[in-house]
DRENPA-3360 file (N, C-alpha, C; in nm, 2 decimals, always signed):
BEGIN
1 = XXXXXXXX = +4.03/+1.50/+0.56/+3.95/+1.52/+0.68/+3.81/+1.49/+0.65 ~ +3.73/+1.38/+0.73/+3.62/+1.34/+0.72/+3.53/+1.47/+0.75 ~ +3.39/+1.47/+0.71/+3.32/+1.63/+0.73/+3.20/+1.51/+0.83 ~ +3.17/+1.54/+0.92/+3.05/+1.47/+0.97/+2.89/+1.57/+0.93 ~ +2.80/+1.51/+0.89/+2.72/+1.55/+0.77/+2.57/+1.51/+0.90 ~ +2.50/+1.64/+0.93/+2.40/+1.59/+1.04/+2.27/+1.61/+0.93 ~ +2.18/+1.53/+0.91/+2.03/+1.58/+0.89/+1.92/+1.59/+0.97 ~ +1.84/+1.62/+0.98/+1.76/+1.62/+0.99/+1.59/+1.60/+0.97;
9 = XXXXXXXX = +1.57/+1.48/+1.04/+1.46/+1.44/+1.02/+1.31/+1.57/+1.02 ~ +1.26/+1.54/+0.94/+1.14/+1.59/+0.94/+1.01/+1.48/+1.01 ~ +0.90/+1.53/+1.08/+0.81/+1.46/+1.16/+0.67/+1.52/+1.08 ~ +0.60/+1.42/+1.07/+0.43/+1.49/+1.01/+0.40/+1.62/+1.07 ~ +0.42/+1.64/+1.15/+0.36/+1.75/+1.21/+0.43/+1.85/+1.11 ~ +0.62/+1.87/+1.08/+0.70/+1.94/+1.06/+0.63/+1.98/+0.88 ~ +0.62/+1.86/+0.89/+0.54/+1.83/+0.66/+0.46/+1.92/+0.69 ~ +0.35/+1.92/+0.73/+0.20/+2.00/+0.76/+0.22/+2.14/+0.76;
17 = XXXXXXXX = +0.31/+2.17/+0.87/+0.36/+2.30/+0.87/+0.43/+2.37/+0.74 ~ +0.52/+2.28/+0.67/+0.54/+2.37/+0.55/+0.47/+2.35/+0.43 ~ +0.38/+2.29/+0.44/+0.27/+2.32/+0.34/+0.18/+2.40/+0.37 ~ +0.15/+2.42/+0.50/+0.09/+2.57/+0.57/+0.10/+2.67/+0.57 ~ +0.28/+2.65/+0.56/+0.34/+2.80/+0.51/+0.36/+2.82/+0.37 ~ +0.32/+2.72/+0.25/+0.33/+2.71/+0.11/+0.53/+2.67/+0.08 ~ +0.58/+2.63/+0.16/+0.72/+2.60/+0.12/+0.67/+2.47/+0.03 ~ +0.57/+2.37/+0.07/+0.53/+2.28/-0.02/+0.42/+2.31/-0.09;
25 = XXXXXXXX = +0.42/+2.30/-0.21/+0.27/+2.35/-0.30/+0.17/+2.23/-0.25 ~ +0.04/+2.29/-0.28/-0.05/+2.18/-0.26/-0.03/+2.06/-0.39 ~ -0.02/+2.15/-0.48/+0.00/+2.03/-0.60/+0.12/+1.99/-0.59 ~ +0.20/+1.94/-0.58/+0.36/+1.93/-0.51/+0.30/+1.76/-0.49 ~ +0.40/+1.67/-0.62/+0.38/+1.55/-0.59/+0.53/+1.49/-0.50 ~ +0.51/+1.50/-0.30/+0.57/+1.47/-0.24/+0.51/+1.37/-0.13 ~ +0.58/+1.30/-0.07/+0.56/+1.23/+0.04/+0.66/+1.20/+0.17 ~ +0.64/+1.23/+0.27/+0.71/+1.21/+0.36/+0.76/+1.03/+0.44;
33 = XXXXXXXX = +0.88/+1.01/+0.40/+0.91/+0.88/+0.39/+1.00/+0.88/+0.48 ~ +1.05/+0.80/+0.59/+1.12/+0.82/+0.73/+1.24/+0.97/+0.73 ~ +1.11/+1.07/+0.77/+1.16/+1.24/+0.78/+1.20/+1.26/+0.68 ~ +1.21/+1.22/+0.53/+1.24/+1.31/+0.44/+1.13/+1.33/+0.35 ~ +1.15/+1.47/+0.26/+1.03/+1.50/+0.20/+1.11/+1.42/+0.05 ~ +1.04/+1.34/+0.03/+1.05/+1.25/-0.12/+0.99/+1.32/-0.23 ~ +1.02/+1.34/-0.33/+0.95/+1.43/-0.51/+0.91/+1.30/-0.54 ~ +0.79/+1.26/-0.58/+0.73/+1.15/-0.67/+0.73/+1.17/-0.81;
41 = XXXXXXXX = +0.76/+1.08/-0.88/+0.75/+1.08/-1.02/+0.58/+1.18/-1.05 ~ +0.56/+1.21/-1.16/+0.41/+1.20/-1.20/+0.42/+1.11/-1.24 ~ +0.23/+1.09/-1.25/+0.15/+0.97/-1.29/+0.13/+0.96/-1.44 ~ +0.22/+0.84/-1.48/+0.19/+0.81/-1.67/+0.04/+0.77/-1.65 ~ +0.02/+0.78/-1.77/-0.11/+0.69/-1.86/-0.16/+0.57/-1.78 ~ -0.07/+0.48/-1.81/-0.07/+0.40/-1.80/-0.07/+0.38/-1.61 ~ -0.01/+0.41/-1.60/+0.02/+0.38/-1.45/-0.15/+0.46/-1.37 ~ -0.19/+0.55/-1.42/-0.32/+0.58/-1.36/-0.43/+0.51/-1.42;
49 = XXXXXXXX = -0.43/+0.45/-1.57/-0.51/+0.40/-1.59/-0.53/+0.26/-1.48 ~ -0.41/+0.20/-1.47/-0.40/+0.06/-1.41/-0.48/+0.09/-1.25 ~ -0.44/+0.19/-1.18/-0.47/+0.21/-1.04/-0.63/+0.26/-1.00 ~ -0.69/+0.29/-1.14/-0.82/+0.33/-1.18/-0.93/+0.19/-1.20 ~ -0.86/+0.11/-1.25/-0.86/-0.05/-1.25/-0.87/-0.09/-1.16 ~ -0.77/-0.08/-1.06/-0.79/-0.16/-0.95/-0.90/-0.11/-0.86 ~ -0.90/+0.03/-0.81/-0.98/+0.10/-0.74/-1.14/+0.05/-0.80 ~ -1.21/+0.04/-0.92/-1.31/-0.02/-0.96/-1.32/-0.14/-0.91;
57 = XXXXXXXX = -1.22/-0.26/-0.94/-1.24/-0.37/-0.89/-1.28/-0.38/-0.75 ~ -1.16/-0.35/-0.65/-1.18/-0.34/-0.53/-1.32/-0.26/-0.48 ~ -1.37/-0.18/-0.55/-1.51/-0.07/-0.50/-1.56/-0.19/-0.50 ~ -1.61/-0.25/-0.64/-1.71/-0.32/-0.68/-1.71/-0.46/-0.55 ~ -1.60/-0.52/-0.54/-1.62/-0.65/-0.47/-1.56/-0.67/-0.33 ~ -1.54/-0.52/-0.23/-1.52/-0.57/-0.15/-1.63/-0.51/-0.05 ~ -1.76/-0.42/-0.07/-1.84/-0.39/-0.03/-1.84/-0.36/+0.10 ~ -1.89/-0.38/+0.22/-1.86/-0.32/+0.35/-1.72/-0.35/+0.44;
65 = XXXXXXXX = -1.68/-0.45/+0.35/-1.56/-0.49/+0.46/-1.48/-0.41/+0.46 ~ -1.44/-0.32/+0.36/-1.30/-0.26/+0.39/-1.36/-0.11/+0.27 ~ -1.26/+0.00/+0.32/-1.32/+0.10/+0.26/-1.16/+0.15/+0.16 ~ -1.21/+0.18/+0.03/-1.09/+0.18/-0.07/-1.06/+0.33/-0.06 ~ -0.93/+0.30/-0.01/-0.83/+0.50/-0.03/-0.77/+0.48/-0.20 ~ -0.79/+0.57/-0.26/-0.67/+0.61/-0.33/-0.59/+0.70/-0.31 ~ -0.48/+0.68/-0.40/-0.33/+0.79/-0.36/-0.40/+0.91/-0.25 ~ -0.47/+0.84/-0.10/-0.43/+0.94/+0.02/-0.34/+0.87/+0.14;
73 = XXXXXXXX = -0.35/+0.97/+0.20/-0.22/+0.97/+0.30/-0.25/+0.81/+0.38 ~ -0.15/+0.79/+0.44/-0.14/+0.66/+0.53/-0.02/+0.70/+0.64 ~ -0.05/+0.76/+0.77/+0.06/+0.75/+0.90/+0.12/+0.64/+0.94 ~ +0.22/+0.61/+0.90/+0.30/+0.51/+0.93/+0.33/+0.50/+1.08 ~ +0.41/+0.65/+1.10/+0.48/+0.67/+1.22/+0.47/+0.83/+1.22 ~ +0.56/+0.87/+1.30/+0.59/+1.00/+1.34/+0.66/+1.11/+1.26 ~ +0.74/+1.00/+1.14/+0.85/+1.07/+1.04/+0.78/+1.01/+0.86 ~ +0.72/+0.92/+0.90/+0.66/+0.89/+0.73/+0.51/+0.88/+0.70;
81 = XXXXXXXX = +0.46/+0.96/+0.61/+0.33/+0.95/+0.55/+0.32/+0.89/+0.42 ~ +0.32/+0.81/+0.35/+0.32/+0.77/+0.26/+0.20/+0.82/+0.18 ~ +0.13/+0.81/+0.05/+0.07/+0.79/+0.00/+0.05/+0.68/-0.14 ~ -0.01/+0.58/-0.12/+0.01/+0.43/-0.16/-0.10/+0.49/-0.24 ~ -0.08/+0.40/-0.36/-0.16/+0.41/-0.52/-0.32/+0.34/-0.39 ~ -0.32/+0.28/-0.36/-0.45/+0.21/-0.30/-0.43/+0.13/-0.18 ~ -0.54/+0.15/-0.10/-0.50/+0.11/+0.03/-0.65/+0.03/+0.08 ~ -0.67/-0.07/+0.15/-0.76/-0.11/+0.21/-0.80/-0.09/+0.36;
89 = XXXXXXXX = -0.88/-0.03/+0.36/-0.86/+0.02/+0.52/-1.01/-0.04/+0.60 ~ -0.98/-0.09/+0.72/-1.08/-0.07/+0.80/-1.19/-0.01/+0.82 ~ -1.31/-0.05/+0.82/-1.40/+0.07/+0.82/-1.43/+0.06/+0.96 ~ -1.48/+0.20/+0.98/-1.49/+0.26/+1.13/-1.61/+0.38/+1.11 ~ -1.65/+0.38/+1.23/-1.76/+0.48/+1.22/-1.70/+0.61/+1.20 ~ -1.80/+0.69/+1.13/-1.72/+0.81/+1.11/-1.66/+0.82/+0.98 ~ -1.57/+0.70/+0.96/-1.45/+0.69/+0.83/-1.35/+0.76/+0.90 ~ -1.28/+0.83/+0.84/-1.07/+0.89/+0.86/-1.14/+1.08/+0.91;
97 = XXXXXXXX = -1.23/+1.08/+0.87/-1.23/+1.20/+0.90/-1.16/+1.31/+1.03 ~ -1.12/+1.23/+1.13/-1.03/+1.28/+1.24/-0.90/+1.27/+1.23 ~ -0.86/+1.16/+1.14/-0.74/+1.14/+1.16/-0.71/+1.05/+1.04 ~ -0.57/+1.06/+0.97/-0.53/+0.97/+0.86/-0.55/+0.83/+0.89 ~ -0.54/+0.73/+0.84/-0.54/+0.59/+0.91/-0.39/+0.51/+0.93 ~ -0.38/+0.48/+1.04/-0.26/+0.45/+1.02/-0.21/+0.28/+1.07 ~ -0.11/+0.22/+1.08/-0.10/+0.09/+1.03/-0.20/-0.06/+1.07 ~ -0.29/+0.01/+1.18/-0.35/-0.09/+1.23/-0.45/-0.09/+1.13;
105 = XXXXXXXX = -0.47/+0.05/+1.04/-0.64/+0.02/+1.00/-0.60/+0.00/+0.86 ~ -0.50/-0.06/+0.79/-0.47/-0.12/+0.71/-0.48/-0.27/+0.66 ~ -0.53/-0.29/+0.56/-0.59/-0.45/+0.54/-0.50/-0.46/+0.38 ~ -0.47/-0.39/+0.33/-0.37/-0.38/+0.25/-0.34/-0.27/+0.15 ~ -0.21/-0.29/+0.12/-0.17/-0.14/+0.01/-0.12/-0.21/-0.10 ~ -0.14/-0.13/-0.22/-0.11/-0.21/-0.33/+0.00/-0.07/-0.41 ~ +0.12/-0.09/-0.43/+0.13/+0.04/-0.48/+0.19/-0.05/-0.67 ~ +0.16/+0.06/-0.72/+0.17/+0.02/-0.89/+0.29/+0.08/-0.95;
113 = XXXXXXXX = +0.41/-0.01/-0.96/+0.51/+0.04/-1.00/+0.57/+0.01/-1.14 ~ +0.59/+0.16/-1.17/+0.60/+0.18/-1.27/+0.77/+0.30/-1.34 ~ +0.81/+0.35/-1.28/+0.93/+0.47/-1.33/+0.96/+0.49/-1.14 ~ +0.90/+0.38/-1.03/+0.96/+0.43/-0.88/+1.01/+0.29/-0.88 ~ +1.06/+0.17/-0.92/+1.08/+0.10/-0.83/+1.18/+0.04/-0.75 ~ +1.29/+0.10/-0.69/+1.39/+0.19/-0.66/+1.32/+0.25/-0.52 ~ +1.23/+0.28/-0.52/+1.16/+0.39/-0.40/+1.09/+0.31/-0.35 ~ +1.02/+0.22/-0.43/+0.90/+0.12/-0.35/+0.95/+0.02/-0.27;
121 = XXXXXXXX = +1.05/+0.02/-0.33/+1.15/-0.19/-0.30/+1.20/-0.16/-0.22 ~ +1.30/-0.03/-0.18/+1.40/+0.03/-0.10/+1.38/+0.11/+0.00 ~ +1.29/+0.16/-0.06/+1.25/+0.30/+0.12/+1.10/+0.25/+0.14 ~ +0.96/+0.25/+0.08/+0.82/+0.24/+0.11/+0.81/+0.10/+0.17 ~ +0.85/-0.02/+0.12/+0.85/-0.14/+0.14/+0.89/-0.17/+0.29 ~ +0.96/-0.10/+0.31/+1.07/-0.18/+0.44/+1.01/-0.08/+0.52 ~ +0.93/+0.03/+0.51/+0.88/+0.13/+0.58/+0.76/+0.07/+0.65 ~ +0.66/+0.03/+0.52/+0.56/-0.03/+0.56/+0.56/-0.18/+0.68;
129 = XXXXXXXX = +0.66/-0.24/+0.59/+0.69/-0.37/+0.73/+0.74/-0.36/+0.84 ~ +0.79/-0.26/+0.85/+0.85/-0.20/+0.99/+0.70/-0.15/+1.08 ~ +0.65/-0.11/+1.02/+0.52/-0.04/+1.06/+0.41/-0.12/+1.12 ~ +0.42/-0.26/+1.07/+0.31/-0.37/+1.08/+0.24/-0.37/+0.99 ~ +0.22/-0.32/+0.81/+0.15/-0.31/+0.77/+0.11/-0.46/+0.72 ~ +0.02/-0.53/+0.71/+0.02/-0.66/+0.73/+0.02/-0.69/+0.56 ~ +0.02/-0.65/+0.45/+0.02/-0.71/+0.32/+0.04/-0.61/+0.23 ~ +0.16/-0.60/+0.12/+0.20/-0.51/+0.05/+0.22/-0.58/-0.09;
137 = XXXXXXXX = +0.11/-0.54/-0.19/+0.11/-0.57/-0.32/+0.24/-0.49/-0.40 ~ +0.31/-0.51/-0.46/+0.36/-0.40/-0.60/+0.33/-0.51/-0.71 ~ +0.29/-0.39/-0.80/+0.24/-0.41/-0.94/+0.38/-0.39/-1.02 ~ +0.41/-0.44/-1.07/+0.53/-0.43/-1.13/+0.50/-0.41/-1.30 ~ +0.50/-0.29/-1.36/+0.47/-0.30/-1.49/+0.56/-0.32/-1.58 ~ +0.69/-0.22/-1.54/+0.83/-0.25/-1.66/+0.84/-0.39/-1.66 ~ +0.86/-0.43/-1.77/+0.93/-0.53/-1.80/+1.08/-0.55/-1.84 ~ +1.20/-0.65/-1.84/+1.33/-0.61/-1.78/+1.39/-0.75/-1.87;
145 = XXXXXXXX = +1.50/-0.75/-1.85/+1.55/-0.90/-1.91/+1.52/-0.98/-1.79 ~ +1.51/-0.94/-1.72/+1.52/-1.09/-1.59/+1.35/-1.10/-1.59 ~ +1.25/-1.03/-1.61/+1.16/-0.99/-1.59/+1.05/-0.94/-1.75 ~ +0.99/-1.04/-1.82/+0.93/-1.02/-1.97/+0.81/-1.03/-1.94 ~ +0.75/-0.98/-1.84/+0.60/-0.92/-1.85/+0.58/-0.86/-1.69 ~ +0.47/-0.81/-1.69/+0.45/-0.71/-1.58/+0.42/-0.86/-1.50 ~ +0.42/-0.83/-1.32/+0.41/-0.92/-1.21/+0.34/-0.85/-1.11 ~ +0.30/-0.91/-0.99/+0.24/-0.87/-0.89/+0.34/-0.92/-0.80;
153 = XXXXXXXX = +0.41/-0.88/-0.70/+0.46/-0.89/-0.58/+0.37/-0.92/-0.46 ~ +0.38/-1.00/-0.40/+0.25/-1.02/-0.27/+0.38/-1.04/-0.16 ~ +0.34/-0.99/-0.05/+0.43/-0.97/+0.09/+0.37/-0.94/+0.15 ~ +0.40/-1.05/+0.26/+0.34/-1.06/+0.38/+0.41/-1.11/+0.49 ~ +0.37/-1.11/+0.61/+0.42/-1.15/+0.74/+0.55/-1.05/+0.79 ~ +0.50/-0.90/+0.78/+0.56/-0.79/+0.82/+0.67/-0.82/+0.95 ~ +0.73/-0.75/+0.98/+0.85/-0.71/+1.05/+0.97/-0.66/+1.07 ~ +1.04/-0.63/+1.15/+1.16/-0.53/+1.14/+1.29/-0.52/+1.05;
161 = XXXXXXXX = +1.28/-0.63/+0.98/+1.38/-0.69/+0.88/+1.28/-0.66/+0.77 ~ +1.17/-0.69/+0.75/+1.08/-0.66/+0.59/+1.00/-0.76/+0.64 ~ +0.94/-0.79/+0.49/+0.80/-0.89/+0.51/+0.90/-1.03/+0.47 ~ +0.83/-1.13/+0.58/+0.97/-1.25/+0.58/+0.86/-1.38/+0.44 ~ +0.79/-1.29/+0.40/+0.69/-1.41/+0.28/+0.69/-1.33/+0.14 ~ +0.72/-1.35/+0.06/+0.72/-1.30/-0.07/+0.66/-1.38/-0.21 ~ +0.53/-1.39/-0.23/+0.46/-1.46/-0.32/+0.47/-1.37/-0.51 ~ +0.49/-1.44/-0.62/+0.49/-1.36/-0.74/+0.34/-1.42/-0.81;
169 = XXXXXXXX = +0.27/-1.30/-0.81/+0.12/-1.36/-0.92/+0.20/-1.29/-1.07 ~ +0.13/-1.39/-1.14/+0.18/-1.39/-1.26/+0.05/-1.41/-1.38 ~ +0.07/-1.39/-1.46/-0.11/-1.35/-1.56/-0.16/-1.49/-1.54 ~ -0.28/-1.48/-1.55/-0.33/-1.62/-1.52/-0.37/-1.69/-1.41 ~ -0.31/-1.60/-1.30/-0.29/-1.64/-1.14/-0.40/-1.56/-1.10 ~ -0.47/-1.57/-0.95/-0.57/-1.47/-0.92/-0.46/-1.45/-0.75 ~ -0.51/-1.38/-0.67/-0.43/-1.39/-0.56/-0.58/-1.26/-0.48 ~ -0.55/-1.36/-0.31/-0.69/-1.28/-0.23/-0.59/-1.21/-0.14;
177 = XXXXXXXX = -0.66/-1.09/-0.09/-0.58/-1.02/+0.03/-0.56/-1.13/+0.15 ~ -0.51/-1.17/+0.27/-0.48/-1.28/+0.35/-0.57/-1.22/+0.45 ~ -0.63/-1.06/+0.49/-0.77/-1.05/+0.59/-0.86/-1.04/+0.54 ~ -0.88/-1.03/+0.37/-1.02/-1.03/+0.30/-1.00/-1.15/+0.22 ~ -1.00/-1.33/+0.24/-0.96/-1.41/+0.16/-1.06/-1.41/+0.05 ~ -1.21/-1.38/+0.06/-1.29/-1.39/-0.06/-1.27/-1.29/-0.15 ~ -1.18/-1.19/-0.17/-1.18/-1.11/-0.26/-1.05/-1.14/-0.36 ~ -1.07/-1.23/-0.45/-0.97/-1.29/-0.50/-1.00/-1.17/-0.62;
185 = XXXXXXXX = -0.85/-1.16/-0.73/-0.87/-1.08/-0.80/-0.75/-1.12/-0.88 ~ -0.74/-1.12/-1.00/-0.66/-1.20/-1.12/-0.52/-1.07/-1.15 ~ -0.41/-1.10/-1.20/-0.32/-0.99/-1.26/-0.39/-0.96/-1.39 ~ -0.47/-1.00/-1.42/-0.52/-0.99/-1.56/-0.59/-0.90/-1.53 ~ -0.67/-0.89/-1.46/-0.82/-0.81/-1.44/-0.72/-0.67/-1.37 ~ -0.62/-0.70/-1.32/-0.57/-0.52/-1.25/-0.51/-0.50/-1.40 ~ -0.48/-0.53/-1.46/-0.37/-0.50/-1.63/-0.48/-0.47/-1.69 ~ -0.55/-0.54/-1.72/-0.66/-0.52/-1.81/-0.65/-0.51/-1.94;
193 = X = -0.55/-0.55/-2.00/-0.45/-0.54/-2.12/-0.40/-0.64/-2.17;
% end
């Protein structure tokens, strides 16, 4: 006899509330990914040093155009909050202070994967393109037999299916966001290694 199995989505508002009530710790490395509350790996060495890397770069060279989040929130929708290693976001008067930013005021997310990628490729990825997020870097550090040195994933041209463009930078290559084209930036310089 088949058991029919209902869940239940969780909505930002529902996340908020049980961190309100402490059912989620503040330190509690979670994110809400279409209604479910996801446990994030911790952050290795390495994987914070890299995203500390990038956040420099990007401070340094993209100056008023775009304002750099690290690992904060990003409202997708109604059921997922993500929080992306780095994000480029629109600047606006004020800044986010009212409200998270959510897919319009995105110019890009770069997430650095490292012991998620499984999470990134499968649930965040298809999240974000469903969303309109218009350009989604992963940093690919493991290296694999198919795969003998870390890569950059570049994806673009969002939609309900995923991002229908998939570009690979590779050491040596530089690659610019596609709404900030003068901020070119090397795999070398995010590795730094």
């Amino acid at each position: 006899m088949a058991v029919a199995i209902t869940r239940r989505r969780f909505t930002v508002k529902d996340y908020y509330r049980m961190a309100k009530a402490g059912i989620l710790e503040p330190d509690e490395r979670v994110e809400l990914l279409d209604g479910e509350v996801i446990q994030v790996s911790p952050i290795g060495p390495r994987h914070g040093s890299v995203v500390d890397r990038a956040n420099l770069l990007f401070v340094r060279r993209v100056g008023d155009a775009a304002l750099v989040r690290v690992q904060g929130p990003v409202r997708l929708d109604d059921h997922s909050e993500p929080e992306p290693d780095l994000a480029l976001l629109r600047p606006r008067p004020g800044g986010y202070a009212d409200r998270h930013p959510g897919p319009k005021d995105v110019l890009l997310v770069l997430e650095v994967v490292d012991t998620t990628e499984a999470l990134d490729r499968r649930l965040k990825l298809p999240l974000y393109a469903r969303s309109g997020v218009p350009e989604v870097w992963l940093l690919l550090l493991k290296t694999s037999m198919r795969r003998r040195e870390p890569v950059l994933e570049v994806h673009r041209r969002p939609g309900p299916r995923g991002y229908a463009e998939t570009r690979l930078v590779r050491r040596g290559e530089q690659v610019a966001p596609e709404l900030l084209p003068d901020l070119a930036i090397s795999l070398d310089e995010l590795l730094g290694d």
